[in-house]
C-alpha positions as CSV (number, residue, x, y, z in Angstrom):
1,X,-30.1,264.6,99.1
2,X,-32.2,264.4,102.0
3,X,-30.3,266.4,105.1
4,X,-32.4,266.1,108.3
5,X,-30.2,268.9,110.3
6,X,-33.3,270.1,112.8
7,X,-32.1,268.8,115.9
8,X,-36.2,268.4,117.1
9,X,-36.5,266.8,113.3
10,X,-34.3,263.8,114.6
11,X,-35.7,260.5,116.0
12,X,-34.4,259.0,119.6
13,X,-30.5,257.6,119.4
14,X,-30.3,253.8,118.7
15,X,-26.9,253.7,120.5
16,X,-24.6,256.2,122.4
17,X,-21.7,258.4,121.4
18,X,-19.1,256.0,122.7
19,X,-20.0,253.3,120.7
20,X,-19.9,255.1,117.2
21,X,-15.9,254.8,116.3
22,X,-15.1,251.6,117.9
23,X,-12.9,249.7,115.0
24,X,-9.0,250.3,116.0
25,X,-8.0,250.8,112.4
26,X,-11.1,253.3,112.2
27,X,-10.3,255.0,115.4
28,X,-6.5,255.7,113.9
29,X,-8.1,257.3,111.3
30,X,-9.9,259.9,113.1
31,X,-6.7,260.5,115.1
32,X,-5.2,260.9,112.1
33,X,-7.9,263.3,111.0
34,X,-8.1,260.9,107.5
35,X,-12.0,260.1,108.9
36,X,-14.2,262.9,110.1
37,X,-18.0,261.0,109.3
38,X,-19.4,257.4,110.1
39,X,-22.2,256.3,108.7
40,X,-24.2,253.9,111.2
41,X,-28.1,251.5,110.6
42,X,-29.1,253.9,113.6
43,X,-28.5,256.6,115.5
44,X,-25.4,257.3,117.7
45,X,-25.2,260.9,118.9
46,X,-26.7,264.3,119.1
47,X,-25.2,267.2,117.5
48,X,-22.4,269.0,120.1
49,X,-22.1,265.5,122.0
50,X,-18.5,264.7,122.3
51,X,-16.7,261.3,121.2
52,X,-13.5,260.5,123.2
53,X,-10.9,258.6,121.3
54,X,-7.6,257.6,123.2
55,X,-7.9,261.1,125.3
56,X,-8.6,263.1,122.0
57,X,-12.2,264.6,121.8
58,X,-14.2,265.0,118.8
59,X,-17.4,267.3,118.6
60,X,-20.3,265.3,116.3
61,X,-21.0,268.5,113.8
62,X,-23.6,266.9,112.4
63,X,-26.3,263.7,112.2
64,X,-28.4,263.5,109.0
65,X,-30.0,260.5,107.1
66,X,-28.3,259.7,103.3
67,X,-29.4,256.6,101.4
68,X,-26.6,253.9,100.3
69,X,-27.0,255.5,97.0
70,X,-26.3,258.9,97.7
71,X,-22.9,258.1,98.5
72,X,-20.3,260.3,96.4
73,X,-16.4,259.4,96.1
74,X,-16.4,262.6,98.5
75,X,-18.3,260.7,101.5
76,X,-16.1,257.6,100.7
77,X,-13.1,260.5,101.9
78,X,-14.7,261.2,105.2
79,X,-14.7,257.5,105.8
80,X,-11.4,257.5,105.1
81,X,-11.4,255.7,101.9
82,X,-10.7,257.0,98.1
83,X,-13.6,255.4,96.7
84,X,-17.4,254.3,97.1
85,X,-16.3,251.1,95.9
86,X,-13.7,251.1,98.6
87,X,-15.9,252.1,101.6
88,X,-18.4,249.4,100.4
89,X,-16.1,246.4,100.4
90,X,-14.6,247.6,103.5
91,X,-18.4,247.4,105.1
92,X,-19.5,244.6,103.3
93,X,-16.5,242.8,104.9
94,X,-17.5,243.9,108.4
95,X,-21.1,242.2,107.6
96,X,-20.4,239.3,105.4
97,X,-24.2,238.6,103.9
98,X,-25.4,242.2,104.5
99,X,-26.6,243.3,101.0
100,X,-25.7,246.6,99.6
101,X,-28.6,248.4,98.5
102,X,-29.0,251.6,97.3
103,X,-32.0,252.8,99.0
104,X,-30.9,251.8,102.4
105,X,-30.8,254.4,104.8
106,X,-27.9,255.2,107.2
107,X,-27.3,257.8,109.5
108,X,-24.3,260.2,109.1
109,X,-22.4,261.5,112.0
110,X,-20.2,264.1,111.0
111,X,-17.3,265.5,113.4
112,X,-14.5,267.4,114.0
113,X,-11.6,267.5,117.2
114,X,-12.2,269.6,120.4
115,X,-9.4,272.4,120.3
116,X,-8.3,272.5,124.0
């Protein structure tokens, strides 16, 4: 797996921090704490930025780049899903012609709540 954790290692965001959990059904599962990663084509936030949800913040942990075929029944859980299979359809429905292909690269943001 290839883990690009070096904050200096890290290309310039594609898209900002409020714009990575934006689906309602996926925001409920971060309240929830059932999601803790999304995987996005680009780059959403730095490491340490914070993501507000509803008034709930979330810290991004971590930003790294995994290939569609890297994906483990584990990642499918911090989508909030059981399965790989699951996660993908759930995508694939988001992006009806998108092709699933397993050395396509996504970026993985990786978080956890802000204890106030």
């Amino acid at each position: 797996m290839t883990n690009h954790d070096v904050h200096n290692t890290l290309p310039p965001k594609t898209c900002s921090v409020e714009r990575l959990v934006t689906m309602e059904e996926d925001v409920n599962k971060v309240l929830e704490g059932k999601k803790t990663a999304t995987r996005r084509n680009g780059r959403y936030a730095d490491v340490g930025e914070i993501m507000e949800l509803k008034d709930k913040k979330f810290k991004v942990d971590r930003v790294y780049s995994q290939s569609l075929g890297e994906l483990t029944d584990e990642h499918a859980k911090q989508e909030g899903f059981d399965t790989v299979e699951e996660y993908k359809q759930s995508i694939l429905s988001y992006h009806p012609g998108m092709p699933w292909l397993p050395q396509m690269r996504v970026w993985v943001h990786e978080f956890s709540p802000v204890s106030e």
